[in-house]
Wavefront OBJ file of the C-alpha trace (Angstrom):
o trace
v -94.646 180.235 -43.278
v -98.080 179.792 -41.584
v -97.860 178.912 -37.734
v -99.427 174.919 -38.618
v -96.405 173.902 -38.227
v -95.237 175.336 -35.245
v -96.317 173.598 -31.598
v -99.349 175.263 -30.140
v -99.446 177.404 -27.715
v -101.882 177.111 -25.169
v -103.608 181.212 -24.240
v -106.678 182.179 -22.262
v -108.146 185.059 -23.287
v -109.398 187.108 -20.369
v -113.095 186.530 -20.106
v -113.363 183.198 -22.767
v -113.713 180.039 -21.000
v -111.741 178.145 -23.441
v -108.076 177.766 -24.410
v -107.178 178.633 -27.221
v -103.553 178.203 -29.381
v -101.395 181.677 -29.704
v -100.807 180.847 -33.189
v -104.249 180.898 -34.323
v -103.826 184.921 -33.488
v -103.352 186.689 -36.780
v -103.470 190.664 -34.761
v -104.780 192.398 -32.377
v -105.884 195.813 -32.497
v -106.163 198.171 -29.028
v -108.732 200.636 -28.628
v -108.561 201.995 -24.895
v -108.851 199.648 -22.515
v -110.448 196.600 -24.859
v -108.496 194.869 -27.669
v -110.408 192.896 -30.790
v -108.630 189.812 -31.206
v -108.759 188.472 -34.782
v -108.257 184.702 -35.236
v -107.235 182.818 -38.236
v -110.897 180.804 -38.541
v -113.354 183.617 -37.264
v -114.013 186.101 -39.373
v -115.810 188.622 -36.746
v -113.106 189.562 -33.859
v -113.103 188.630 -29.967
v -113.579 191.551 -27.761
v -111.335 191.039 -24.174
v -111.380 194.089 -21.834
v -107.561 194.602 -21.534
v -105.000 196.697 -22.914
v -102.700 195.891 -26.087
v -99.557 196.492 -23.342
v -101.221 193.246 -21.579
v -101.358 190.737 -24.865
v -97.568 192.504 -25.686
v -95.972 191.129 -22.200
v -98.081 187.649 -22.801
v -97.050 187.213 -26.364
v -93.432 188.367 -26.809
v -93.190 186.217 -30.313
v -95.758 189.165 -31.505
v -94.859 192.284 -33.159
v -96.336 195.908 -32.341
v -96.686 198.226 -35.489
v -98.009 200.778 -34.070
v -99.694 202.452 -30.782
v -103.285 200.371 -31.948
v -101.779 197.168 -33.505
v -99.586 193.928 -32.558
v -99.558 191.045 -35.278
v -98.324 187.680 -35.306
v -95.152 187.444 -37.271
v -96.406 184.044 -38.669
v -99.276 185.831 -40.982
v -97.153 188.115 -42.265
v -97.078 187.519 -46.119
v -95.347 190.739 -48.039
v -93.480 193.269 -46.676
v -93.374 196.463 -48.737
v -91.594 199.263 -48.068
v -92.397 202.477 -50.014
v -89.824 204.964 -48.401
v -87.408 205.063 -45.566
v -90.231 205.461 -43.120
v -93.463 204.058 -44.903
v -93.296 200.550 -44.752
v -96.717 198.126 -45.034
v -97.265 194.784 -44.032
v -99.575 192.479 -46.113
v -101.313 189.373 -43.813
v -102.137 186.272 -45.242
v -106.313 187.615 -44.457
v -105.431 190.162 -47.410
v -105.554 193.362 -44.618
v -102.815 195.825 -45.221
v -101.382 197.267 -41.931
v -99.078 200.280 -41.848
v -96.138 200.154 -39.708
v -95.878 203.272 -37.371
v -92.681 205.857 -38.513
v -91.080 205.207 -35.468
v -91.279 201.515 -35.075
v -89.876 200.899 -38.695
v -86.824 199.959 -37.877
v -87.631 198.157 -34.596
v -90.290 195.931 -37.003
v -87.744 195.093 -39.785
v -85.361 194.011 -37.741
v -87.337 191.894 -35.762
v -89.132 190.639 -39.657
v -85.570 189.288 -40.387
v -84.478 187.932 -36.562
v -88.124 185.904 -37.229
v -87.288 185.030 -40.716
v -83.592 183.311 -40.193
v -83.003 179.761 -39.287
v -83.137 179.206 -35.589
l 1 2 3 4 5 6 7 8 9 10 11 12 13 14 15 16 17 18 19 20 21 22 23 24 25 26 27 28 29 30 31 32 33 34 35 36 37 38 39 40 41 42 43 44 45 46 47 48 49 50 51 52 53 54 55 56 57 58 59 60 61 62 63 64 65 66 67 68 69 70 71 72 73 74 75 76 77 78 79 80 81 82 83 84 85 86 87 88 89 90 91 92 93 94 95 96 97 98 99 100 101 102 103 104 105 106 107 108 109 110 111 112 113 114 115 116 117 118
């Protein structure tokens, strides 16, 4: 299910002028105090000086993997899980992300809350 057919969702991203739609945000990935914002069009990510806690309270549709990573539920194409506590998530860009041990559970179970009829 790609977000198209969802409503937008009007975001400003600290230190862009222009508003952009939530749903055009495939991840986000933290390192310190900046976060690279990858969109669904641009290839080469957005840099915004705030933390991945920040984009986590302002996009509570979004999932966090792990202590560097927060995707959008929406471009997630294949879930595969190897073992009990190795589990990968496929995007619809082709990047593989890796779902932290400890927030396996806390991912699936929000995967299949996303997943089921509203």
């Amino acid at each position: 299910m790609l977000p198209s057919s969802k409503p937008e969702i009007p975001f400003l991203l600290p230190g862009y002028r222009h508003i952009r739609d939530a749903q055009l945000i495939v991840r986000l990935e933290g390192d310190g105090n900046y976060t690279n914002v990858y969109l669904d069009a641009n290839p080469t990510p957005l840099l915004v000086s705030r933390t991945l806690k920040w984009f986590e309270a302002q996009l509570p549709t979004f999932i966090r993997l792990s202590k560097s990573t927060l995707v959008n539920p929406g471009y997630i194409e294949q879930v595969r899980k190897v073992d009990a506590k190795t589990v990968y998530l496929k995007l619809v860009d082709k990047h593989q992300l890796l779902v932290s041990r400890r927030r396996v559970g806390e991912t699936l179970a929000r995967l299949t809350q996303c997943s089921e009829p509203a």
